[in-house]
N, C-alpha and C positions, 0 to 999 in steps of 0.2 A: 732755686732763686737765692741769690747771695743775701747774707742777713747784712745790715746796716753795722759797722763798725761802732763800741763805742766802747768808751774811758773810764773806769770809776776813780775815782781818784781818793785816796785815806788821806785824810787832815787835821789837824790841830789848829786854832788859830795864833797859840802861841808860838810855832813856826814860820821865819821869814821868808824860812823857802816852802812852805804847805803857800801863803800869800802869793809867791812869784810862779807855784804852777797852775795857779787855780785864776792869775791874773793871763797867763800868756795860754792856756787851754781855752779860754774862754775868747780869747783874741784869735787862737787858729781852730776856733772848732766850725762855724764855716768856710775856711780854706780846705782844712782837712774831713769834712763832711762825716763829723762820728754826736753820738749821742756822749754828753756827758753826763757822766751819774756820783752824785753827790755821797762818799761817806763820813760824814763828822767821826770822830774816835779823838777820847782822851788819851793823848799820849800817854801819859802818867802809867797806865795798865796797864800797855800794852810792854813800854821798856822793862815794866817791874816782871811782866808774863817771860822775859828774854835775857831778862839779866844783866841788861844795858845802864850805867849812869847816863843822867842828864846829860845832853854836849854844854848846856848851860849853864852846868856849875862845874865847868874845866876851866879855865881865866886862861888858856894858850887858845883852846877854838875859840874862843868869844871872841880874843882879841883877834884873830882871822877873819869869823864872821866878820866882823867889822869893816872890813876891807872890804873881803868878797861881795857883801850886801851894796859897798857903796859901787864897786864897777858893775852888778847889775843894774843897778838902776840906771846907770850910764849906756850900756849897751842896751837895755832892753828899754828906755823910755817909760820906767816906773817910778811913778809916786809911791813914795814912802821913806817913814825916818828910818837910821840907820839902826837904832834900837829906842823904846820908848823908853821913858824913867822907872815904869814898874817890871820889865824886864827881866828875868822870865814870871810875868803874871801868873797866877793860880785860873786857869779857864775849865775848872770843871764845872761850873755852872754854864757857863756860855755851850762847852759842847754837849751838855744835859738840855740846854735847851735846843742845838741842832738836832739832838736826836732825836726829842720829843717831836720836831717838825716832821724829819725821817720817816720816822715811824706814824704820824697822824696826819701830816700834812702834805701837799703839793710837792714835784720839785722844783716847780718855779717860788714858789715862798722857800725856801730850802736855800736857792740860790739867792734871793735877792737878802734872805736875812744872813749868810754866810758872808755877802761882799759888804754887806752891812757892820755886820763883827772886823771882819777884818779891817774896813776902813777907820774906824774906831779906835781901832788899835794901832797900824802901821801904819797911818797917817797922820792921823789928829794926836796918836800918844794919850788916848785916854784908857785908864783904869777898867778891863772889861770883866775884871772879879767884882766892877762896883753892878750891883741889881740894879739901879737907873741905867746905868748904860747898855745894857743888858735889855733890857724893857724895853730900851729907845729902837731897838735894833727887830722888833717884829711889832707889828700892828693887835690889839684887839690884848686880851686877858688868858687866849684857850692856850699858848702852847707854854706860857708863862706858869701855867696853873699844872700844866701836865706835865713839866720840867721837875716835878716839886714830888708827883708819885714815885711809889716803891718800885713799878712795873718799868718808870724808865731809868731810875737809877741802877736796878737791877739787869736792866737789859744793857747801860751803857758798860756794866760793869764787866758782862758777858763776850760781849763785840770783842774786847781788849783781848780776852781770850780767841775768840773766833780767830779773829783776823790773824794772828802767830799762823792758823794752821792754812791760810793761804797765801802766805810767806811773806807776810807784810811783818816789819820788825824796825819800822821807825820809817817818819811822814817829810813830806810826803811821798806817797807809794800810789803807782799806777798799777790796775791791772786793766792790761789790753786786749780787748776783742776781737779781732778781727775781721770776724763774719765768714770766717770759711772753715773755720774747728781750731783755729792757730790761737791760744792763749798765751800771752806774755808779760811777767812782772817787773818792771823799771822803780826804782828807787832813785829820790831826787830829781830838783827841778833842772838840774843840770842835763838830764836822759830826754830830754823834749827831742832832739836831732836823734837819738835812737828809736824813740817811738813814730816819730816820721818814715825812718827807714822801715820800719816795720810795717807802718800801712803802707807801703809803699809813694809816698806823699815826698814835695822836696824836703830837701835837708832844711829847717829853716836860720836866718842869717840874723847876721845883728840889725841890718837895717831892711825892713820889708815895707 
């Protein structure tokens, strides 16, 4: 019996394009009928695990990003600024606290506090290194308080590592399931029409 396809997606929310795949996944995941599965990861780790600089403190990609970010939003009918003022934010706390969710919590609190973060951020242009906005972005005291132990700073600290060894090396990164033994890694949210062909699903377009 064929297994259910589905997406994990690796992210950062200080990523405009970790925002554009985790906005337009979420828009084709009932056309394309797959499970998406949420992994927050500090970028910061993972580039330092690979030996990567920042693309954010290059001033030639920024000045591209800029571009590029403002024709997606054009093509893909996405809200959001083209960069906020604090730019690139420090989100080790933010994704300390996705991953305390990760790891204790729901995936539906997982998702609704990730679209939370991001909207925070890539929208409004608030500060998400600030702990109030941070705070504002999950309900109740439990994963605020769990963000803060050694077991998940230490674990977020680990992931950064993990993830190098299944060939994630900057976000966001799909890895694709298939359901039939077929695994496949897509980097960038530009790879959405490669991961369509791979489920076999149409290619998608600029206007659907």
């Amino acid at each position: 019996m064929p297994v259910r396809p589905s997406i994990k997606l690796y992210y950062d929310v200080v990523s405009p394009y970790s925002y554009v795949a985790f906005h337009l996944l979420r828009r084709y995941r009932p056309l394309w009928n797959f499970d998406l599965v949420l992994v927050p990861m500090f970028l910061g780790f993972t580039l330092k695990n690979v030996g990567t600089p920042p693309p954010a403190f290059n001033p030639v990609k920024v000045e591209y990003m800029r571009k590029d970010i403002g024709r997606i939003k054009a093509i893909h009918n996405i809200e959001m600024n083209v960069f906020p003022n604090t730019f690139p934010a420090n989100t080790l706390k933010a994704m300390r606290l996705l991953h305390a969710i990760k790891l204790q919590g729901s995936a539906e609190v997982l998702e609704d506090a990730t679209a939370k973060l991001f909207a925070s951020y890539w929208t409004k242009g608030e500060d998400i290194a600030s702990p109030q906005v941070i705070a504002s972005c999950v309900d109740g005291e439990e994963f605020l308080k769990a963000m803060e132990t050694q077991q998940v700073k230490d674990s977020l600290v680990a992931l950064g590592k993990d993830v190098v060894e299944k060939g994630v090396f900057g976000v966001p990164t799909m890895l694709v399931d298939r359901g039939d033994g077929k695994v496949e890694v897509f980097f960038g949210s530009d790879r959405l029409d490669h991961v369509a062909w791979f489920l076999g699903n149409d290619v998608p377009r600029a206007k659907m």
